[in-house]
N, C-alpha and C positions, 0 to 999 in steps of 0.2 A: 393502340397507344398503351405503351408501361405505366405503370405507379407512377417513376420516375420522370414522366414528359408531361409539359404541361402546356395548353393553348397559350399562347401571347407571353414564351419564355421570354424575352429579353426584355421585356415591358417588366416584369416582374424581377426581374433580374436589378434593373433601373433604378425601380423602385426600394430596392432590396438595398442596394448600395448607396442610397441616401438616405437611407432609412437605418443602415448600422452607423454610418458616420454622424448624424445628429444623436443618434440613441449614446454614443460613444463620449459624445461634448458632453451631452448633457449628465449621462447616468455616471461616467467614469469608464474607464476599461474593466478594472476589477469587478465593479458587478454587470455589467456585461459577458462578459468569460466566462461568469459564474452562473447568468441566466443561460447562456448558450449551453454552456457544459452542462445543465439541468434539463436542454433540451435537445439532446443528441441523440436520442431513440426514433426509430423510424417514425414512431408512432408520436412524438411531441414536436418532432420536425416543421408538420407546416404550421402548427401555432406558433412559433417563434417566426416563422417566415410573414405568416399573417400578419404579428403584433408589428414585427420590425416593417414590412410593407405599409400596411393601413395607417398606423399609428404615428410612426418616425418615420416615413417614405411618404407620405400622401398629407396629413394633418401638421404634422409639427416643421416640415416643410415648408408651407405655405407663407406667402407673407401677409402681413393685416397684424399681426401681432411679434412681441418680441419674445424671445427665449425664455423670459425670466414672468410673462405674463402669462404666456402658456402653464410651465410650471407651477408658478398660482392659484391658477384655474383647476389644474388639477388638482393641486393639494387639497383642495375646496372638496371637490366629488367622490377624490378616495376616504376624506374624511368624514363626508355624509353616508358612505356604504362600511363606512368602520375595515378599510382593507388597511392592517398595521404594519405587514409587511414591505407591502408598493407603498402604502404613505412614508413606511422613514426612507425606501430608495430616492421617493421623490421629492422629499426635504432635502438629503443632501443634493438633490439635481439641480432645485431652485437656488443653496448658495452658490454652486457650480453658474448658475447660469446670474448670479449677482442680486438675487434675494438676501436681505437683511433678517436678521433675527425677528425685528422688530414686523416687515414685513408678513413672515411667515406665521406670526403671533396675530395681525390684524385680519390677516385671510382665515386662520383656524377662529377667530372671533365672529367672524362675518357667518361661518359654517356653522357656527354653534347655536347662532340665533335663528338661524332657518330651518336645522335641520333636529335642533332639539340638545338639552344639556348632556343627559348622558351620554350621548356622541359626543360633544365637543369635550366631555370630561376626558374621554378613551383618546381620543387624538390629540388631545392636549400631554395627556402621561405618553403618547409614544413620540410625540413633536419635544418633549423636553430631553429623554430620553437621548434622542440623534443629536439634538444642540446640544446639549455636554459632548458627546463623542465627538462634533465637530470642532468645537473649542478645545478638545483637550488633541487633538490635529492638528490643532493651529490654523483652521480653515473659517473660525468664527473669533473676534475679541473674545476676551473674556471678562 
């Protein structure tokens, strides 16, 4: 078997292809393209295959919750592990997916109390941050 061939190709293939088209709704195309195009080397290939399969093919897939609860959820986790970059892609995913300002301010509130103030201070300055950029989009009032 090559690098290239993989046990249970068309299962992951499946996967793979519900997994760009919800990553798509929810992230935008623009950083989509942008995460692809950052993972085009032989060698970052199946991490973007993995994240897109496991992540947006198999979890955010499922039903039991809605788009914009998932989103939530996560803003919550990346903001306890202090990840600023995926936190603001996935700020703007949850108004993408009909998260309120007010919303995304009660979820980084609920994170803060759990997971401790200097974290919620850090994701709070990268959570403000992306809402002026979305307002000044027109994707948020102002």
């Amino acid at each position: 078997m090559s690098n290239t061939e993989r046990p249970n190709e068309a299962a992951h293939k499946e996967l793979y292809d519900a997994g760009i088209q919800v990553r798509r709704k929810v992230m935008g195309d623009a950083y989509v393209d942008n995460q692809l195009k950052q993972g085009v080397s032989e060698f970052m290939r199946p991490l973007q295959e993995l994240a897109t399969e496991a992540a947006w093919g198999t979890i955010w897939t499922r039903p039991g919750l809605e788009l914009k609860q998932r989103s939530l959820i996560v803003i919550a986790l990346l903001a306890s592990q202090g990840k600023e970059a995926e936190l603001t892609g996935h700020i703007r995913g949850a108004v993408n997916n009909g998260a309120s300002e007010i919303e995304i301010r009660e979820t980084l509130l609920q994170a803060a109390t759990y997971c401790g103030i200097p974290t919620g201070m850090l994701s709070f300055r990268v959570a403000d941050k992306a809402i002026q950029q979305l307002k000044e989009e027109g994707k948020l009032p102002k």
